[in-house]
C-alpha positions as a printed NumPy array, in Angstrom:
array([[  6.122,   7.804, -36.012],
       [  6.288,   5.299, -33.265],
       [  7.704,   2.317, -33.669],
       [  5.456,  -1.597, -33.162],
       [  5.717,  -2.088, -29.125],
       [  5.956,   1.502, -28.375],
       [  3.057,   3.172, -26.122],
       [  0.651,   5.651, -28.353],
       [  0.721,   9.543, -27.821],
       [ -2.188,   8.954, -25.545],
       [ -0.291,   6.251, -23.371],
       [  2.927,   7.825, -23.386],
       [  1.007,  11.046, -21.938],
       [ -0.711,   9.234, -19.749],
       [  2.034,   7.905, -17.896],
       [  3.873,  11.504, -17.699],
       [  0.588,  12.467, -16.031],
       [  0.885,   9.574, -13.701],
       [  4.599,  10.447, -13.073],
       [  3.427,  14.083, -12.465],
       [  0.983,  12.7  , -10.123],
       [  3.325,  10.707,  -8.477],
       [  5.665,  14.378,  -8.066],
       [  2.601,  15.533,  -6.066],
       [  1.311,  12.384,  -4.275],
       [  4.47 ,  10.654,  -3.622],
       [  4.051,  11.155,   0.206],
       [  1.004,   9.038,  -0.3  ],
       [  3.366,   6.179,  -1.028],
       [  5.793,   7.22 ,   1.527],
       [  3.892,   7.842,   4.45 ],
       [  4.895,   6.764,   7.592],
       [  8.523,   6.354,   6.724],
       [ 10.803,   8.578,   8.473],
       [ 13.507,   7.942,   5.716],
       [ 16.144,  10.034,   4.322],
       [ 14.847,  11.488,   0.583],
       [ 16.259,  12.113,  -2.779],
       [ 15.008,  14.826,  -5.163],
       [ 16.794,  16.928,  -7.785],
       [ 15.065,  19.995,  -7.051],
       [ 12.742,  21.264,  -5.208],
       [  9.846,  20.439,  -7.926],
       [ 10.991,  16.74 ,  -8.344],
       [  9.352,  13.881,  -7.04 ],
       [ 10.688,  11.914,  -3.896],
       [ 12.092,   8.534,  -3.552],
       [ 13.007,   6.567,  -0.383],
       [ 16.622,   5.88 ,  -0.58 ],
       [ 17.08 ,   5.043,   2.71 ],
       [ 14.048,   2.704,   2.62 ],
       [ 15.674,  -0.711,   2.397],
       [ 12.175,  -2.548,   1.245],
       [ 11.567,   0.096,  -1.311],
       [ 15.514,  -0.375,  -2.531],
       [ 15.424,  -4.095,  -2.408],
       [ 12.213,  -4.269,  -4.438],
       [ 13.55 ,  -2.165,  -6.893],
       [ 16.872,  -3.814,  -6.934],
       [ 14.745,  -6.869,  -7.554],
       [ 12.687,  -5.54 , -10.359],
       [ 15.932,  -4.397, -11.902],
       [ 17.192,  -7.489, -12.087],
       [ 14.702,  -9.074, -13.786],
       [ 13.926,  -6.177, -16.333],
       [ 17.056,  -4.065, -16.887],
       [ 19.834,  -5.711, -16.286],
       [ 20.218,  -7.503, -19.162],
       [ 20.973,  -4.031, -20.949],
       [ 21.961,  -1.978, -18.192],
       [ 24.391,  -4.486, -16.232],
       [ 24.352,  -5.417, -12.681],
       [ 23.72 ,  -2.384, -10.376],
       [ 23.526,  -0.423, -13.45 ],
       [ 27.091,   0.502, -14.647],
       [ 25.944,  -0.454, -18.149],
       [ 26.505,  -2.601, -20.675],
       [ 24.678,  -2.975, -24.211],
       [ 22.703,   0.519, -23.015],
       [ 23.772,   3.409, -20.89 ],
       [ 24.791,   3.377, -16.941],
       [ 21.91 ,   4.135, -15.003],
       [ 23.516,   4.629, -11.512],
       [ 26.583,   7.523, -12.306],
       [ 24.254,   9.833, -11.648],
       [ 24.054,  11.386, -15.508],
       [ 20.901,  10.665, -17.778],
       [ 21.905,  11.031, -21.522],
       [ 17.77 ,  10.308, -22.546],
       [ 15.416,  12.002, -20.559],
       [ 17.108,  14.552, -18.035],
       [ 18.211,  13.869, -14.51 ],
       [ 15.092,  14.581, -12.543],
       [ 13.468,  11.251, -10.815],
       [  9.889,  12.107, -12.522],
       [ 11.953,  12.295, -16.199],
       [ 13.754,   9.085, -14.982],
       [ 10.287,   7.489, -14.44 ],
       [  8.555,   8.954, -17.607],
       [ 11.825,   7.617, -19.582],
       [ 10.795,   3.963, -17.962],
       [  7.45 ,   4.126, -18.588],
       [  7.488,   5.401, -22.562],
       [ 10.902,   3.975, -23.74 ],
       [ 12.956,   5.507, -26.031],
       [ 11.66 ,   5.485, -29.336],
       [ 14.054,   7.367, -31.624],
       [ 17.685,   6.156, -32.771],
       [ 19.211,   9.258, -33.355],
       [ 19.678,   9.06 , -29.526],
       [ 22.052,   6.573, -29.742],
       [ 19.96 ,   3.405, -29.1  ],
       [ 16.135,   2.351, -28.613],
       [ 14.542,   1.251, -25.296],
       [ 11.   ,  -0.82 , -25.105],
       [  8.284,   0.684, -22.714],
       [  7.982,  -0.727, -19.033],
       [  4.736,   1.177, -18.48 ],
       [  2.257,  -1.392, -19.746],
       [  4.096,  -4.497, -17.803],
       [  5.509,  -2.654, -14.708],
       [  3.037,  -1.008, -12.202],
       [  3.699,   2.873, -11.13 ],
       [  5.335,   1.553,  -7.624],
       [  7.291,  -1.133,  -9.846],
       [  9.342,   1.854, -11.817],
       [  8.985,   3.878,  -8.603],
       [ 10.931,   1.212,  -6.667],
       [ 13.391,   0.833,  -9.878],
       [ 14.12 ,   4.937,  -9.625],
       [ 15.099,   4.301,  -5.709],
       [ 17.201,   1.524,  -6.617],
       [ 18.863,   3.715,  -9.325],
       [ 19.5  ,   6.27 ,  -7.251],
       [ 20.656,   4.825,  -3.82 ],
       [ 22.949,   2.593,  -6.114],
       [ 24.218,   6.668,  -6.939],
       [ 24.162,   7.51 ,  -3.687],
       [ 26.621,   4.545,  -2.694],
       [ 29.012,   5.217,  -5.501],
       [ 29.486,   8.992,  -4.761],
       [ 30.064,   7.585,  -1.214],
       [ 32.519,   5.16 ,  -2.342],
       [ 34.081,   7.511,  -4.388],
       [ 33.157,   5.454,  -7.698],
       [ 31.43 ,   8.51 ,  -9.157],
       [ 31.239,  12.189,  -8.897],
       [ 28.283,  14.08 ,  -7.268],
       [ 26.471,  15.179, -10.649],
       [ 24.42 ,  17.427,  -8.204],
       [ 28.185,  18.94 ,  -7.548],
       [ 29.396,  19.683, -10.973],
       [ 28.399,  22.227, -13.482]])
């Protein structure tokens, strides 16, 4: 049973639709930039890392919604780090990052509870925090903070 504050079945499916959708339109919000991409397979939906607007809007968002749990540039805190590349909730695909987002995380036995961004943050809003998440990877694997997760096995 879902918790007060969660989304309803229908919600929470809705917005894995619209994070489906996003898998197949997301050059509709990407076109025209000549950016460098990041999917986790060939199925998974885009994100701009290399777009600095798209980044810094997400970076912005962040702050204001996730950091409080998550930590600054999301090494974690009270909840789980959100930029070593690993996703202990949902899977490590960007559409399961942005379904995870949207419907929370309703059941304890996962180690913790998370509220649902989907009614409050628009679809580019989580979009923009996924990019965020993952050039904040990106940099780290660079820097040599963090493995490439893509790398082990």
């Amino acid at each position: 049973m879902l918790r007060s504050g969660a989304l309803s079945l229908g919600k929470l499916l809705a917005h894995v639709l619209v994070a489906m959708t996003l898998v197949v339109g997301s050059s509709l919000f990407l076109a025209g930039q000549a950016v460098a991409q990041h999917k986790s397979n060939a199925d998974d939906m885009e994100v701009p890392t290399n777009d600095m607007k798209v980044v810094d809007a997400g970076r912005e968002k962040y702050g204001q919604r996730c950091a409080f749990c998550h930590g600054i540039g999301g090494h974690g805190v009270k909840g789980p780090c959100l930029s070593c590349g690993k996703f202990r909730y949902s899977g490590n695909t960007n559409a399961e990052i942005y379904a995870t987002i949207a419907g929370g995380i309703s059941n304890r036995s996962l180690g913790g509870t998370m509220g649902a961004f989907g009614t409050t943050m628009s679809y580019e809003e989580i979009l923009s925090v996924v990019t965020y998440l993952r050039s904040e990877e990106k940099r780290r694997i660079a820097a040599g903070e963090i493995s490439d997760p893509s790398k082990e096995q």
